[in-house]
N, C-alpha and C positions, 0 to 999 in steps of 0.2 A: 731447250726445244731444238730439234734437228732442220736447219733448213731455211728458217724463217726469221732470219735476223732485219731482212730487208722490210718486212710485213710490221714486225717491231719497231723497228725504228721508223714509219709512218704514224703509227701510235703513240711514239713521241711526241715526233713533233705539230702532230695533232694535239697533244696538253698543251704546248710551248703556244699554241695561237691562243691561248686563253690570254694571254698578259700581253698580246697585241693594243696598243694606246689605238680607239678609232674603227677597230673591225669586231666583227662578230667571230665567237669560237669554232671553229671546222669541227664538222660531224663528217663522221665518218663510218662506215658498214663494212664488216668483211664479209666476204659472200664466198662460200667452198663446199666443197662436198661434206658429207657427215662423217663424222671420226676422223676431222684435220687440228683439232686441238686450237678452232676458234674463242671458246669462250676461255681457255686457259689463256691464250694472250691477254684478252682484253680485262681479265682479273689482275693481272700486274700493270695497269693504270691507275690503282687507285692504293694509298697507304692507308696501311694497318690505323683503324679507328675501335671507340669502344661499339658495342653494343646496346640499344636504346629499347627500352620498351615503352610505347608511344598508346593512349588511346585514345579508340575510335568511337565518335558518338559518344561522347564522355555525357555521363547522368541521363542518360536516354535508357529506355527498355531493352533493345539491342546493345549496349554496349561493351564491347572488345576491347583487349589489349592484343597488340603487336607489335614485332622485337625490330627497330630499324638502325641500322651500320650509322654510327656518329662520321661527320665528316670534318676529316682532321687534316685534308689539302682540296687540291682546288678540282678533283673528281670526286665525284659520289658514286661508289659502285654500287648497284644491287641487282636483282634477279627482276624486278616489275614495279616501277613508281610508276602510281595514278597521279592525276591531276591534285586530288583530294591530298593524298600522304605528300605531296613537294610542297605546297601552301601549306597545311598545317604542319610540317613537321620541321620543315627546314625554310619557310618564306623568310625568316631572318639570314639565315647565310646568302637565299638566293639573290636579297636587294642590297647586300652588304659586298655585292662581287667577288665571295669565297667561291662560292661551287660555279666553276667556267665549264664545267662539263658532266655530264652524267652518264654513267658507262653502265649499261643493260647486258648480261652477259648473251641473252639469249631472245633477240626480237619476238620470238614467238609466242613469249610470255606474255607480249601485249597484243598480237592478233589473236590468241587463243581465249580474251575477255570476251564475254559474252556481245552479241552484236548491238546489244541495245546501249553499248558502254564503249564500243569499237571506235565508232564514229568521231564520237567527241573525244576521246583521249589522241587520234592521230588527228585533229585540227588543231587539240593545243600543244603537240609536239610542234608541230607543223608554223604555229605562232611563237611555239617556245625559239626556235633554231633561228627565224630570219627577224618574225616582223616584231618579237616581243612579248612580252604579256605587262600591260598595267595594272591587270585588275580583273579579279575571280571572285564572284559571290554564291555564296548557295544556302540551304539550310543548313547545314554543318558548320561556315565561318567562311571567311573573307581573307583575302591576299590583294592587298594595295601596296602599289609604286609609285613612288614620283617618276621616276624616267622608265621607260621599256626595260626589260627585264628579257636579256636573249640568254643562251646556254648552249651550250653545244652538247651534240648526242654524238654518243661511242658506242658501236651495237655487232652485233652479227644477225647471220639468219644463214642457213643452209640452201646449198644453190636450190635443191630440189623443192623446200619449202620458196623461196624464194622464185621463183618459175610462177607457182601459182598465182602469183598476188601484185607481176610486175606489173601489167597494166593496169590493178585497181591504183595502185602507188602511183605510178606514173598519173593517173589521171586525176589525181586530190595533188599533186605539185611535189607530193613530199620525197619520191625518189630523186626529181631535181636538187632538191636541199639538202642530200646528201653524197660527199663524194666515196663514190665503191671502188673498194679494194677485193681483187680476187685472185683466187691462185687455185693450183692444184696441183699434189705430188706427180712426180715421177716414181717408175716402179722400182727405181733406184731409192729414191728415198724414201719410200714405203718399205720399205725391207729396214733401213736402219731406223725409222720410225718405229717397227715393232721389237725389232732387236734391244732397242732402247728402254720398252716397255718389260721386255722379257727382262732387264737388268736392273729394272725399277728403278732407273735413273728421273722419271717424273718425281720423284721422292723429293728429291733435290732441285726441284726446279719450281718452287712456289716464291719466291721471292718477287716484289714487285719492285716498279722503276723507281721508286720514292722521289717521285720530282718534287722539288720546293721552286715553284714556277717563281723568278724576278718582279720586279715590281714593274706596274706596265708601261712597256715603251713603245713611243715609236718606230717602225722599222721603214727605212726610204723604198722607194722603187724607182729606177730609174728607167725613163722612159722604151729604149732600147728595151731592155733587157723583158719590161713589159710585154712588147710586140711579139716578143719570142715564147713567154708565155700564153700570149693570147693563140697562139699558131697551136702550140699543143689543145689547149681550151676546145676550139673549134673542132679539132680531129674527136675528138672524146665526149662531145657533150653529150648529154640526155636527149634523144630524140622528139619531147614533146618538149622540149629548151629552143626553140627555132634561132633565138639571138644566142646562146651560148652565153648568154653576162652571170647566169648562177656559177656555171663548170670555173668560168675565169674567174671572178671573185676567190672561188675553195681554191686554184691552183694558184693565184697569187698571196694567197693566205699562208698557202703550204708554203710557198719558198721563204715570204716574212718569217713563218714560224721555224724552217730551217736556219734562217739567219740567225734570229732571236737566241736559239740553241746554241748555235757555236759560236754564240760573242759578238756578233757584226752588228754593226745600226743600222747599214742597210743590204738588201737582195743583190748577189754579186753572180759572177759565172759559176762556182761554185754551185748553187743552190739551180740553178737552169741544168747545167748536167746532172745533177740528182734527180730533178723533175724529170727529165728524159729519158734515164736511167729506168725511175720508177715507172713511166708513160703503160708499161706491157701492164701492169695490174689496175690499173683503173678503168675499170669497167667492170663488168657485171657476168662476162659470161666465159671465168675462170680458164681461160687460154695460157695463163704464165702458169710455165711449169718452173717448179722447187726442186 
């Protein structure tokens, strides 16, 4: 991919917060214009798994089969998990602390569910990311935990779809709980963006990150180094964020999780010039240009 090394390696170290000892996994949203080869990044977050055929409403009158991606690391990719298919299909990986993330290639997939299904599915994102889930019951089966059950979401949405829907989001909390990444070409690399298409070098460019996340450690923060965290935090939060402690929480996660990446036990200068580095793409209204 032309351009977007920096945007990639965000979605790193977005997996790397999964095996954080103590924190919840960073979700994260890329937000860009259409035809910026968002969901191709976020498809290399997750390794090659089998294919499962799963059914729905088993011995009922209605009853379906459908085909769902086996998860073989600590991301689940797919195209649209409901509530329903993550408790029945995978509720053992999710209380077993295998899947620390789940990567949606295309958010739209989940507002384009009918209104009567809209609702409920972003409250239990919305409990999936921060506050947990213990426990789902319904006619179809049951998903019980002993301790909270958090995940982190890995998603996009296109700025223009994205425009519409920022104040419903903002206003249910759930644009708070995730931190936005965004960007947008230049007509410089628009041109070798196409040029590259013309060469079919996307042919060659399906490979994913294959993380084999460590096992979970702690990562220190020291106090310092904190306070200069918190300074970005505050410039960047979420406007209906009045304290700013979600934005801080996801920017001190991201620099644990750049530690955790390159070896260290704990958050050093290193990982604050990255954070500053990265400062232009966080946000929502695709100003860093590529």
């Amino acid at each position: 991919m032309i351009g977007v090394d920096n945007i990639l390696n965000i979605l790193k170290i977005t997996i790397y917060t999964g095996a954080l000892t103590g924190e919840d996994p960073l979700s994260t949203a890329i937000i860009s214009p259409i035809g910026t080869g968002k969901t191709t990044m976020v498809k290399k977050t997750h390794r090659e798994g089998t294919i499962n055929k799963v059914k729905i409403r088993e011995g009922k009158p209605n009853e379906k089969t459908i085909e769902v991606r086996g998860i073989t690391g600590s991301v689940l990719y797919t195209t649209s998990t409901t509530p329903y298919i993550l408790y029945t299909r995978y509720g053992q990986e999710l209380k077993s602390g295998q899947i620390r993330h789940i990567a949606i290639g295309d958010f739209l997939n989940i507002m384009n569910l009918p209104k009567y299904l809209l609702g409920n599915v972003i409250t239990f994102y919305n409990n999936l990311i921060e506050e947990g889930i213990l426990s789902i019951e319904s006619r179809d089966g049951q998903f019980l935990s002993n301790l909270p059950v958090t995940v982190g979401l890995i998603t996009t949405i296109a700025k223009e779809d994205f425009d519409k829907r920022q104040d419903d989001w903002a206003a249910i909390g759930f644009l708070s709980r995730i931190l936005p990444v965004s960007f947008h070409y230049s007509l410089e690399t628009a041109k070798k963006v196409r040029q590259s298409i013309k060469n079919e070098d996307y042919l060659n460019d399906l490979q994913s990150f294959d993380i084999q996340l460590p096992r979970p450690k702690n990562i220190g923060l020291p106090s310092n180094l904190a306070d200069l965290i918190e300074d970005v935090a505050l410039r960047i939060k979420d406007s209906k964020d009045e304290l700013g402690a979600r934005r801080l929480k996801q920017l001190q996660r991201f620099c644990m999780g750049n530690a955790l990446m390159n070896g260290r036990d704990e958050v050093s200068w290193e990982d604050i010039a990255l954070l500053n580095d990265y400062e232009k793409y966080l946000n929502t209204k695709c100003t860093a240009e590529i």
